[in-house]
N, C-alpha and C positions, 0 to 999 in steps of 0.2 A: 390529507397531504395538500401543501399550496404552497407557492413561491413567498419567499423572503427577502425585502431589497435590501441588497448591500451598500451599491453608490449607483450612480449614473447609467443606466442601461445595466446594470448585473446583479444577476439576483442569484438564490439557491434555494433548493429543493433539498428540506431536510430528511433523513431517513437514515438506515442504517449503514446506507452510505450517501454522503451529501453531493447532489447533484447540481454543480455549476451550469449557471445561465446568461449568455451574453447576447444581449442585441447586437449582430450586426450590420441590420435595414430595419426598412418601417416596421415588418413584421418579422422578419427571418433572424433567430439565434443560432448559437454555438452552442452544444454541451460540453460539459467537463464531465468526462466518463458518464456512464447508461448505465452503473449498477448491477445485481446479478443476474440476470435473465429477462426472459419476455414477460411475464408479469408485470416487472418491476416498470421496465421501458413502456409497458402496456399504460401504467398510471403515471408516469411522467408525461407523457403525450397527453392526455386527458387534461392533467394541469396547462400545460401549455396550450390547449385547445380552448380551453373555460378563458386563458388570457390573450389570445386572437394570435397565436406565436406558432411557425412552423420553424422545425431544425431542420438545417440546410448543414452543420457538420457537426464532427463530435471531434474532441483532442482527448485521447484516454491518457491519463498518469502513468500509468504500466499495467502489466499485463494479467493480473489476479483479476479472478474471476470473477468477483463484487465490483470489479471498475466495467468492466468489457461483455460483462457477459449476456446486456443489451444490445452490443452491436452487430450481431445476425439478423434478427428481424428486425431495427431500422434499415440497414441494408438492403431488407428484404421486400420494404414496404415503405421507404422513404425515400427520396432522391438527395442521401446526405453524402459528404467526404469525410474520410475518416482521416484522423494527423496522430501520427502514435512517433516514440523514438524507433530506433532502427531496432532495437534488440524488443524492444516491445512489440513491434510489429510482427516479428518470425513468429510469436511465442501465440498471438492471438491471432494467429493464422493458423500454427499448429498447437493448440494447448495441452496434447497432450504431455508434452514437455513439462509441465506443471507436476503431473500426477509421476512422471518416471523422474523427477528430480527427488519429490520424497520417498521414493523407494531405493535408493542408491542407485539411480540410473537404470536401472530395469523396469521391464515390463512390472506392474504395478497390485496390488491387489485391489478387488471390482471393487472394494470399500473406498478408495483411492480416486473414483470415475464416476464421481457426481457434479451437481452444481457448484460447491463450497469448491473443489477442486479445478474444473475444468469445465472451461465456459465454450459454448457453440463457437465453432471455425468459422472465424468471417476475415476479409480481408484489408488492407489495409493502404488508404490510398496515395497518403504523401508524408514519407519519413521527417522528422524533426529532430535537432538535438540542441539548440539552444539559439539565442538570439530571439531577434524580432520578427512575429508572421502575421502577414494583414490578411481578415476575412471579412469579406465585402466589407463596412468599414469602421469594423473593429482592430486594433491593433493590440496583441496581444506579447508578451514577455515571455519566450520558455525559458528556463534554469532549470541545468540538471539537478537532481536530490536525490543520491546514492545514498545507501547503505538499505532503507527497506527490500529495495529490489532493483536487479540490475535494471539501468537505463531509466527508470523513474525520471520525472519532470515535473515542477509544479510549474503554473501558470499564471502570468499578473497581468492585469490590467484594470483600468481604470483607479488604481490604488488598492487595490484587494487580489491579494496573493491566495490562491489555489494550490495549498501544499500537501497535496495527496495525501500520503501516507507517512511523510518524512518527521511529522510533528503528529503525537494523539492528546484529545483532549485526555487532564489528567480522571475524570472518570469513566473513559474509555478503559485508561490503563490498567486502573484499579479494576475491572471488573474482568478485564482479561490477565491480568497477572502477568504472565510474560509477552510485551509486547513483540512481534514477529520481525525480526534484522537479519537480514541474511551477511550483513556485513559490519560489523559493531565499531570497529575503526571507523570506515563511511562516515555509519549514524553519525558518531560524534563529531565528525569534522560538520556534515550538514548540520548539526544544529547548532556549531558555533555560526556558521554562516547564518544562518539562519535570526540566529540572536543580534546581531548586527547590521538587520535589514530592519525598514522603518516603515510598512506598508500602512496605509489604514485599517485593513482590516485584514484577518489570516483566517481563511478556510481549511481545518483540515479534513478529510474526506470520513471521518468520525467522531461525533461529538461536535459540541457548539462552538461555532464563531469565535474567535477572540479577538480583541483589540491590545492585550498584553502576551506579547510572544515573550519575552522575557518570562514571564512568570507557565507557561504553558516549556519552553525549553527547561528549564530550569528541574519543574516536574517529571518532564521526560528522561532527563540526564540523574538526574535523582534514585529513579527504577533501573535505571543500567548499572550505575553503581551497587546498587542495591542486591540485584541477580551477580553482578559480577560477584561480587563478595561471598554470596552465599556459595556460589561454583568453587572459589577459591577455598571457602573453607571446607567445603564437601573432599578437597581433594588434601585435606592434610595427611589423609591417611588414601592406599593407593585404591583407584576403582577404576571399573569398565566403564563403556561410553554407556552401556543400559542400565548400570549401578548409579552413574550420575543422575541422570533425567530422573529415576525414581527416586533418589532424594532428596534431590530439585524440586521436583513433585511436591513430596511430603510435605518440607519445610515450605512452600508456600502457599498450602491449604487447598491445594487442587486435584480436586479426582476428575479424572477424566477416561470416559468411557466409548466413545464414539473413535474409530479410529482413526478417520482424517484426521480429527484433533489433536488426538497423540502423535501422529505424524506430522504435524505442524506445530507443535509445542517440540518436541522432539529435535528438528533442523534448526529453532529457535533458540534451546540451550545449547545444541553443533555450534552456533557460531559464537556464542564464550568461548566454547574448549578451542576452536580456531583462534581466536582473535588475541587468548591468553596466551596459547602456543606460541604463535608468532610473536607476542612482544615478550618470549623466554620466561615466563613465570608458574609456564606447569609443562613438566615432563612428559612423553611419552615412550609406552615402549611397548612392542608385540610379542604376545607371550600364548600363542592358539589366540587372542582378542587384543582389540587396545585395552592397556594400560595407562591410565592416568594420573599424575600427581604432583602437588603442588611443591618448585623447590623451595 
């Protein structure tokens, strides 16, 4: 693990989630999210240690757990500030919100109450939601990027745009099959925006770097269509929300056995069946379960 320079004082830390780095003094940086836990924060310090750099704050994209779940023991063991949005903020101060959202709002099953789910309670110390925020003397760019998750923000500066989760590289995609949207209208409106920005370079928080966001959206929009369709056709004939997913499942080659997973591929294809509902292209109706069907 070691830093990568992008432009002028900013660099990243590759991994399984990519960790933005901005000088904002001689020595002192910014992060762009911590990653999933103290491990993880454990070897990003080390990196930054070997390059003479102490972090002085962190800006998390939002509030899942592979972004945030670093920042308790920074907290706890560095004298950093933390800048999250406002709804990111509640969520990584209480996460377990996380795990009672993939259970239909209820208490949760203990499969549900790990790291992948729910990252250590820490706090959060100056809300953000968009505009310009100067750190010591970096200035940085927030833009909200709705649709992955509520309140999301990616971050620019110095010509190199930190788009969290709003863009995956495309063999990210491919190897997760259904990328995670909680909001599929969102998505697509951000990544039209998105398509029509000119950064130098575009980080998204998995997968490599690219300098062609065109061709990186385009991929993304590609796999939405793609799932939508398959949803669509699954519903020519009528099913329940648990007859969907599984064969959703099928037809895309995915078993999956770990149950967070299922429960996060699960809320995943939820928001086709939201997103088609709402633009009137599949039916529901309550019959003891939902019913679903395409008119």
């Amino acid at each position: 693990m070691d830093m990568e320079i992008l432009s002028d004082g900013v660099f990243f830390i590759p991994g399984r989630t990519n960790i933005g780095v901005v000088r904002c003094g001689l020595r002192e940086v910014v992060l762009i999210d911590t990653g999933p836990d103290e491990a993880g924060v454990r070897r990003i310090l080390k990196v930054l240690k070997r390059h003479g750099f102490t972090p002085i704050a962190v800006i998390n994209t939002h509030f899942h757990s592979d972004h945030c779940g670093g920042n308790r023991f920074l907290k706890d063991n560095e004298n950093i500030t933390v800048y999250a949005s406002g709804i990111a903020a509640a969520v990584i101060k209480y996460p377990f919100i996380n795990s009672f959202s993939l259970f239909s709002g209820v208490a949760p099953i203990c499969d549900l109450v790990n790291r992948f789910v729910v990252s250590e309670p820490s706090e959060v110390d100056v809300e953000v939601e968009s505009g310009n925020l100067k750190i010591g003397d970096a200035l940085f760019e927030i833009i909200p990027l709705p649709g992955h998750a509520p309140g999301q923000i990616g971050v620019a500066v110095n010509g190199v745009f930190f788009c969290a989760d709003s863009l995956f590289a495309p063999e990210v995609i491919e190897k997760a099959g259904i990328p995670f949207n909680v909001d599929i209208k969102e998505e697509k409106e951000t990544l039209a925006f998105l398509k029509n920005t000119d950064f130098s370079v575009y980080v998204p928080s998995h997968g490599k770097p690219t300098v062609d966001v065109q061709y990186y959206v385009s991929e993304n929009l590609v796999w939405i269509e793609k799932i939508k369709s398959i949803v669509l056709d699954v519903l020519e004939e009528e099913r329940s929300s648990e007859e969907v997913v599984a064969i959703v499942l099928k037809r895309m080659g995915l078993k999956v056995k770990a149950a967070h997973r299922y429960f996060l591929i699960q809320a995943a294809i939820f928001a086709y069946l939201s997103f088609l509902y709402n633009e009137r292209l599949i039916s529901l109706k309550i019959e003891g379960r939902p019913l679903w069907k395409r008119k």
